[in-house]
C-alpha positions in Angstrom: -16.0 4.6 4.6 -12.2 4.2 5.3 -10.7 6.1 7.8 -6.3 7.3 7.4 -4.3 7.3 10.7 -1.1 9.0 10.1 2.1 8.9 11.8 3.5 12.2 11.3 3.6 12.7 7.3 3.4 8.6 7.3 0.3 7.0 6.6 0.1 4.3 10.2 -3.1 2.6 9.2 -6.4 2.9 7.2 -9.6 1.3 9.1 -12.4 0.2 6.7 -15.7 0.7 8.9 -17.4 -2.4 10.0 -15.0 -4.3 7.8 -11.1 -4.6 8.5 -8.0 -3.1 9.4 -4.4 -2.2 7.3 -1.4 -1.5 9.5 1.6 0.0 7.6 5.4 -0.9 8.6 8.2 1.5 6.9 11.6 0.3 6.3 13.0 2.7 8.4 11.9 5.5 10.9 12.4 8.4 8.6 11.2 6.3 5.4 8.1 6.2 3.4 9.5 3.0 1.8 7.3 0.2 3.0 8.4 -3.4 4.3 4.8 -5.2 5.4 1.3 -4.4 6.1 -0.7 -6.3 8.5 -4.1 -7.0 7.9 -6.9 -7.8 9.7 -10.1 -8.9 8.6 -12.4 -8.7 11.3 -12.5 -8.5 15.0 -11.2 -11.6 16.2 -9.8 -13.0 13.1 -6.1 -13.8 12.8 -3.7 -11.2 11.4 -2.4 -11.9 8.2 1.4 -10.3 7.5 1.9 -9.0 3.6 5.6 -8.3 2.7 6.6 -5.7 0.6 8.9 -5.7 -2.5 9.8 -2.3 -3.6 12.3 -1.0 -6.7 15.6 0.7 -6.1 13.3 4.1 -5.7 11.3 2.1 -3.2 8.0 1.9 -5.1 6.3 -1.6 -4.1 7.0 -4.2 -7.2 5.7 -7.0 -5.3 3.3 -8.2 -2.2 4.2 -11.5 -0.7 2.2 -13.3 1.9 4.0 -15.8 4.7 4.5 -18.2 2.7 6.0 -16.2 -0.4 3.2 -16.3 -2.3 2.8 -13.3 -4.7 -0.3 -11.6 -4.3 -0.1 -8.4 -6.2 2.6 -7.3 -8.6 3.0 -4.1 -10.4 5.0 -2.5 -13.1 5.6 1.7 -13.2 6.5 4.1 -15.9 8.7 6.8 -15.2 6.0 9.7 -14.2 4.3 6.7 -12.2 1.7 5.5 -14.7 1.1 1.6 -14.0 2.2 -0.4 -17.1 0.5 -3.5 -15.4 -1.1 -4.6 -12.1 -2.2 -7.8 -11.2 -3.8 -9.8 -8.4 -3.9 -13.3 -7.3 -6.1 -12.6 -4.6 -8.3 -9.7 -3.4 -5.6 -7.9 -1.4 -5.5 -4.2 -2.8 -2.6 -2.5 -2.8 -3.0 1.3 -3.5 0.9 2.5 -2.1 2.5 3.7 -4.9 6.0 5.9 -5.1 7.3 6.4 -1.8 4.4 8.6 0.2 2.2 7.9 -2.8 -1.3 6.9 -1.9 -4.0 5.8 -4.8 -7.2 7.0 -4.9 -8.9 4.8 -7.2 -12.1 6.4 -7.2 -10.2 9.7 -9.1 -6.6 7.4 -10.2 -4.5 10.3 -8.4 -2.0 9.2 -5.8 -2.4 11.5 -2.7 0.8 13.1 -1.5 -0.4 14.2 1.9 -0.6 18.2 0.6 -1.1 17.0 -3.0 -2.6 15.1 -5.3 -0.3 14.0 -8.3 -2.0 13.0 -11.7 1.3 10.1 -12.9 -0.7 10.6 -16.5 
């Protein structure tokens, strides 16, 4: 069960029960466009920072750890449709175009009042 904490229309943080922790960090306070998430496994553990990449329309390209590592990389279409995602690490990343949110179970992207279909 994974529980959404918003921040306004902003999603803040999404809490994975019993498990771990994602804590968004926008660009700018009247942005959706996102600069890191922090992530924490468990109680206890250390944070780990992720840093965003995003496209001139502010869609993440990229996820970078502290070191510069790439962890996730993507590639959009022009309606949205992923041409390619790809992992080096369990880290998913489900923000899409700028207050885009994926639901994998259904591959919509949540738009707070909406759900979008980028097929």
């Amino acid at each position: 069960r994974t529980t959404f904490l918003w921040d306004g229309m902003r999603l803040a943080q999404e809490c994975r029960l019993g498990r771990s922790s994602s804590l968004y960090i926008y660009s700018d306070q009247g942005s959706h466009e996102p600069l890191a998430r922090v992530d924490r496994a468990a109680p206890g553990e250390a944070d780990e920072v992720l840093y965003y990449h995003t496209d001139v329309n502010g869609a993440p390209e990229e996820m970078t750890d502290g070191g510069g590592n790439i962890v996730w990389e993507a590639g959009y279409q022009v309606w949205g449709n992923l041409t390619h995602e790809k992992e080096t690490r369990p880290v998913q990343q489900n923000l899409r175009f700028q207050g885009q949110y994926l639901d994998r179970e259904t591959g919509l992207h949540y738009n707070l009042y909406r759900f979008y279909d980028p097929d």
